[in-house]
N, C-alpha and C positions, 0 to 999 in steps of 0.2 A: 504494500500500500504506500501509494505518495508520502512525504512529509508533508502535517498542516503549513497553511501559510497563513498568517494573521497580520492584519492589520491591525496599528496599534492608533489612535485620533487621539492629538495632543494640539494643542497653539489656542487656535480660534482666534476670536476677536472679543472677548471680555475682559473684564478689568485683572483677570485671573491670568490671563495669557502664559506670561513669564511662566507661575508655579505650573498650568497645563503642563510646560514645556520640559520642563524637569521630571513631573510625574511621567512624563510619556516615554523618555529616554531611559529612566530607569527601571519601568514596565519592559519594556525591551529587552533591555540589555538582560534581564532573569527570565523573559521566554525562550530568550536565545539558548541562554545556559539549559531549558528541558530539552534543546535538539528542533524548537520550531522553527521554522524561516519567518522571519519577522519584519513588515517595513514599517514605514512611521511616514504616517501621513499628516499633513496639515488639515483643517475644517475649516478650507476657503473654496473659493469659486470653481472649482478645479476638481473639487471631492465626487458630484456622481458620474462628471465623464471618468475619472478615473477607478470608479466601480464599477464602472460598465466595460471598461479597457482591459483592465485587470481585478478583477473580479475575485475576493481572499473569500479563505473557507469561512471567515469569521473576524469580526471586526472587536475591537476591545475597545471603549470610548475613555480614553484619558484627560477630557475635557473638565474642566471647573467652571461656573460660573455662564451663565447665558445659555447660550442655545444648548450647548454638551450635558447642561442639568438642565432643563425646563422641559424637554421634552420633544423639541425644532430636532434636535439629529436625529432623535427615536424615531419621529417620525415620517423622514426619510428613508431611512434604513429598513423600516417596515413596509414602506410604498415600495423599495426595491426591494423588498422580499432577500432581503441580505442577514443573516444570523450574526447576533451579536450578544460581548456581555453587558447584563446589565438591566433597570427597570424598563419596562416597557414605556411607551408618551407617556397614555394617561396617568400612571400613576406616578412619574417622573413628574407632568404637573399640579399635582396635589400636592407633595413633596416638596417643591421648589417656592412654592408660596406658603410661609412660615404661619399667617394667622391663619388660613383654610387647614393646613398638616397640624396645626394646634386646636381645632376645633375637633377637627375630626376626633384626635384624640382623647377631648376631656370627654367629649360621647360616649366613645368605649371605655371609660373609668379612669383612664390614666391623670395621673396629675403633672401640672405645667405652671409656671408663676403665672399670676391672672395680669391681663394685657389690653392694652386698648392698639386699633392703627388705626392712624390717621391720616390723611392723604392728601398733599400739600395744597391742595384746592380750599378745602376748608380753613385753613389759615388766612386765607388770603378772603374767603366767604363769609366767616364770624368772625376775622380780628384774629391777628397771633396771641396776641394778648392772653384773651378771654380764653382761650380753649387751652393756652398752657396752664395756667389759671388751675382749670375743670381736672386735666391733667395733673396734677400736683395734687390737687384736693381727693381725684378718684385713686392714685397709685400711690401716693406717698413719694418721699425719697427716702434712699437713693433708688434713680432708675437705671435700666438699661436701655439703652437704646437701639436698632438696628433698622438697616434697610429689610420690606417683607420680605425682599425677594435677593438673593444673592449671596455669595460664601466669604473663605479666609479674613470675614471679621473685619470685610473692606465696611466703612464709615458708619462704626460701631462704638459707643461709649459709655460708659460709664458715667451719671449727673448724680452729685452729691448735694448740692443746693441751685438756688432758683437760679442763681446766679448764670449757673453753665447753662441750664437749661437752652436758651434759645441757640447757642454759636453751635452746642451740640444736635441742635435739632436742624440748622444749616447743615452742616458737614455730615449728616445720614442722607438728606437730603439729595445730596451731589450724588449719592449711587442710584435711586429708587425715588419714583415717586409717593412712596407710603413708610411712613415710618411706622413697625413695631416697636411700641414703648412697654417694656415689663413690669416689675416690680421687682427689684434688684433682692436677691437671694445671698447672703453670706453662708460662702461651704468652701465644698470637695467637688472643682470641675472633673467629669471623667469622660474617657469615650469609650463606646462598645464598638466594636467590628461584630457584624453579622453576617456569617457567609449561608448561603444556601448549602448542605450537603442531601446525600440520600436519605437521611434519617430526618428532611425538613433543616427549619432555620436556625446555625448553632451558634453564639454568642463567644467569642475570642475575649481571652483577658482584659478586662476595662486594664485604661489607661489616666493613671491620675496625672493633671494637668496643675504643674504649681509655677505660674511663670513671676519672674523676677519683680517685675513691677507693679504684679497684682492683677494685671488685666489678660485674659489671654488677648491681645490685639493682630494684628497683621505683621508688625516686627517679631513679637514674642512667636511667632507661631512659623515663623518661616529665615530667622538669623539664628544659627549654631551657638548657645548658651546663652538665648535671654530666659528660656526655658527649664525647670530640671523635672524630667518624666518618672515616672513609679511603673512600672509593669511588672505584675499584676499592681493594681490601685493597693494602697494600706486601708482597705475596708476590711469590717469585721465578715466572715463566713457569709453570716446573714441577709448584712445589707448589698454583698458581692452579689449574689443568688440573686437579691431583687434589683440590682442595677441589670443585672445580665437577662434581665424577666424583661424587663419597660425595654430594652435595645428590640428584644423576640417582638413584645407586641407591638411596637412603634411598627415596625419591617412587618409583621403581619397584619397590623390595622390598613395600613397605608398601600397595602399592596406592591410593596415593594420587591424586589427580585434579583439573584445572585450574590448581590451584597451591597451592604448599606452601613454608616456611620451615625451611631445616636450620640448626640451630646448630652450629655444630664448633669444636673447639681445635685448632691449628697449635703443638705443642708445643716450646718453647724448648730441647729436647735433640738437636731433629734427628730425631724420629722422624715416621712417617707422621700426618696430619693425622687426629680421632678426632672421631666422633660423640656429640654431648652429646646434642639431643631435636631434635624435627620439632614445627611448627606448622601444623593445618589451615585457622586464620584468621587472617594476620598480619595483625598494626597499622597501620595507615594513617593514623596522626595525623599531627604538623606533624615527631614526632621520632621513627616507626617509621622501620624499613629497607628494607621492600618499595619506597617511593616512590622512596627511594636511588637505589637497583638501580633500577631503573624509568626514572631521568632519565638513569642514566648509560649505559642502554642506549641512550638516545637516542630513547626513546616519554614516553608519558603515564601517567599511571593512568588516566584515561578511555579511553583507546584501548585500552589491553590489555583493561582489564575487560568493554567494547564487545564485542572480538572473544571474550571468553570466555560470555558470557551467547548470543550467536551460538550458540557450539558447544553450552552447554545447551539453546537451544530443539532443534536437531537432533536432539541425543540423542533427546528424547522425541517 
């Protein structure tokens, strides 16, 4: 039988680009080492004549951010009838928009810090003022802030008084037009990897997250020592079991598929561990967590990835 040949989608055009680009090369460079023929494509203008040119057994999406997570390449990929890993559109965009993928959730029971979005319209429709105002008065501080829609913690902050509030509510702005405002949770950030196996959806070592400055941001998360990582997390037995529970049903409410990244808070009061977001394409640089999870499961990245491009050739 031939060797596979796989396509690995890294680049794109999001604010993610760069980290794309890293995760893709170093997806590679570990499919290589299982013996696949591997190229490494770009998601520009150029990607379905050259799936139709050259045509892989199975495509790997290494994308962050925009079209690679919302569900635009699924759904090409699915009109060419091309097998690939990874969520399917729809639930790729359930996923990628943070208050819809947090609603869904509090539905099926799970718990998530309570939230409002807002949508830069109405600021500008009732007055900034007045609604930060409502804002403060509904959440408390400190808040969190985030764009609904997008990943690596691009124009995301942390507001301790009224003070930040608004320049912080500017610079979320600049990614998205809606901002998720939380209700800021002091704890234990961690992430779970979910990979699909045959036995269903298995939950990889959470990874505790204590970065230097206190905030996990887009420096802490992607410059070699603003970070120091825990794998396994220093949870107790118990609360491990229920962190690694909320990753399975997050991935299983959401309908998610092959593998997915839950971020959670382990809150410093003692209360149950709470759902922050889901990732459909985690990071696989030299300072993502999925590798983490990954080693201390006692695999590869090559070899998971191996057996999951497996399971997309089957599917289709």
């Amino acid at each position: 039988m031939n060797e596979r040949t796989v396509a690995v989608l890294a680049g794109g055009l999001s604010h993610e680009r760069d980290v794309s680009i890293r995760s893709g090369r170093r997806l590679a460079a570990a499919l290589r080492e299982t013996g696949l023929i591997v190229e490494e494509w770009d998601a520009d203008s150029a990607l379905v004549a050259r799936l139709a040119a050259r045509r892989p057994d199975a495509v790997v999406i290494a994308l962050h951010g925009g079209a690679g997570e919302n569900g635009a390449v699924q759904s090409v990929l699915e009109m060419l009838g091309v097998p690939f890993v990874g969520t399917d559109a729809g639930a790729c965009r359930r996923a990628w928009d943070k208050p819809i993928a947090k609603a869904r959730l509090v539905e099926a029971g799970l718990a998530t810090p309570d939230w409002v979005a807002l949508p830069q319209s109405i600021f500008r429709e009732l007055g900034a003022q007045s609604v930060l105002d409502a804002l403060v008065a509904r959440l408390g501080l400190p808040l969190m802030l985030k764009p609904d829609q997008g990943g690596s913690a691009l124009g995301a902050h942390v507001v301790r008084s009224e003070v930040e509030l608004p320049t912080a509510m500017v610079g979320c702005l600049a990614y998205s037009d809606t901002v998720l405002a939380e209700r800021f949770v002091d704890g234990v950030e961690v992430a779970v990897t979910v990979i699909d196996a045959a036995e269903g959806p298995q939950a990889l070592p959470a990874v505790e997250i204590a970065p230097e400055s206190g905030v996990y941001d887009y420096a802490a998360r992607y410059t070699a020592g603003f970070t120091t990582f825990h794998c396994p997390a220093r949870l107790e037995p118990a609360m491990a079991k229920s962190v690694a529970d909320l990753a399975v049903r997050a991935h299983t409410v959401l309908g998610l598929r092959d593998v997915s990244r839950t971020d959670a808070i382990v809150p410093s009061d003692g209360r149950p561990a709470q759902f922050l977001e889901v990732n459909v394409s985690p990071g696989l640089t030299e300072t993502s967590l999925l590798p983490m999870a990954v080693e201390e499961y006692g695999s590869t990245m090559g070899a998971v990835f191996r057996d999951l491009i497996e399971r997309a050739i089957a599917r289709s």
